[in-house]
N, C-alpha and C positions, 0 to 999 in steps of 0.2 A: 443271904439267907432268907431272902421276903421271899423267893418260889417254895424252898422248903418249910415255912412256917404256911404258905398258902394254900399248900397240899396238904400238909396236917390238917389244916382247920377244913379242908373238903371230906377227909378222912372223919373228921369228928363229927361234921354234921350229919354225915350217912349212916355211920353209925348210931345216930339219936335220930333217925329217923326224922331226919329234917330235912331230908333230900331222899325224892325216890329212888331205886335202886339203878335206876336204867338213867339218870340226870344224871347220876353220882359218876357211870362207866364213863360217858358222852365225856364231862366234864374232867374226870379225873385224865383221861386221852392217854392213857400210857405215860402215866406221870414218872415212875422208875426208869422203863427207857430211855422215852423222848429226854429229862433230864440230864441221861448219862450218870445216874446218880453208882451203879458199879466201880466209875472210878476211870474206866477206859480213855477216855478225850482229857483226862487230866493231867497237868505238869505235876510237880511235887508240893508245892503250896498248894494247888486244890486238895490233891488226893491226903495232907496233913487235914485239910478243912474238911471233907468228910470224913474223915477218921476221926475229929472233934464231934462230930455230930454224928457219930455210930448208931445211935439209937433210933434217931428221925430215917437214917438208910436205909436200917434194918426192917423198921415198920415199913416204910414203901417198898422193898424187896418181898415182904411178907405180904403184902396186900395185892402187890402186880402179878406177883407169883403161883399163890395161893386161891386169890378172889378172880381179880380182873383177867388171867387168862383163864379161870376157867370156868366162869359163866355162862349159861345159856338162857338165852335172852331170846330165844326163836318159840315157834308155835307150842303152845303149851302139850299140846296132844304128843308131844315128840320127846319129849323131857323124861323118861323113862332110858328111851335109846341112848338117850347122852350121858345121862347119869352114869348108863353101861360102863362108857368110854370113857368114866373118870371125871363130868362135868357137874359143876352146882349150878340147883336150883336159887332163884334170888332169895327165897327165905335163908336158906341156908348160908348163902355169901352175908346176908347183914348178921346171922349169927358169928359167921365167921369173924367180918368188923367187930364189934361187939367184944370178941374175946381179944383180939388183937389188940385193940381200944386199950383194953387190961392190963396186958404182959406190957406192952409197951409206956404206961401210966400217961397219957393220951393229955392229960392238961397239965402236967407236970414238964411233958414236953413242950407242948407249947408255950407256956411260961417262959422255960429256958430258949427257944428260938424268937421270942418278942424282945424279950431283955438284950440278946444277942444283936440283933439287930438292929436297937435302941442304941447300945454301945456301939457299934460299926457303922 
């Protein structure tokens, strides 16, 4: 569970504006996929262990899903057009964080995946 309490706290500091928005993408790399965190690559003791951790899934499925594909990170001048096509500007992705942050009670979670891990 140390990758998923890892990415929470990458999650939390972009959110607080303690990581620029463009560190935050670099950094977070596809943190939902690249993890496998869907459940796909898993026997049935993992796919029980994120079922235990539904909550930390769900925020990285909401954040990979919602923020990180659809950022636009290219010339400002052009941010209009993409918008067109459905993309967010980086203000609008740390708003997004922000509220995510919320629904998913963001240090409540992480509490529970430090303890988690403490025990494990």
């Amino acid at each position: 569970m140390e990758i998923l309490t890892e990415g929470t706290r990458l999650v939390r500091d972009a959110a607080a504006a303690l990581l620029p928005i463009r560190e935050f993408i670099e950094r977070y790399n596809n943190f939902y996929y690249y993890n496998a965190l869907d459940g796909h690559e898993e026997d049935e003791e993992g796919k029980e262990l994120l079922a235990r951790f539904a909550n930390a899934v769900s925020l990285h499925q909401e954040v990979q899903e919602d923020i990180v594909d659809k950022i636009y990170l290219g010339e400002p001048s052009r941010i209009d057009e993409f918008k067109a096509a459905g993309r967010i500007d980086p203000q609008e992705a740390l708003e997004r964080l922000g509220e995510a942050t919320k629904r998913h009670k963001l240090d409540e979670l992480i509490l529970s995946l430090q303890q988690t891990s403490r025990a494990g």
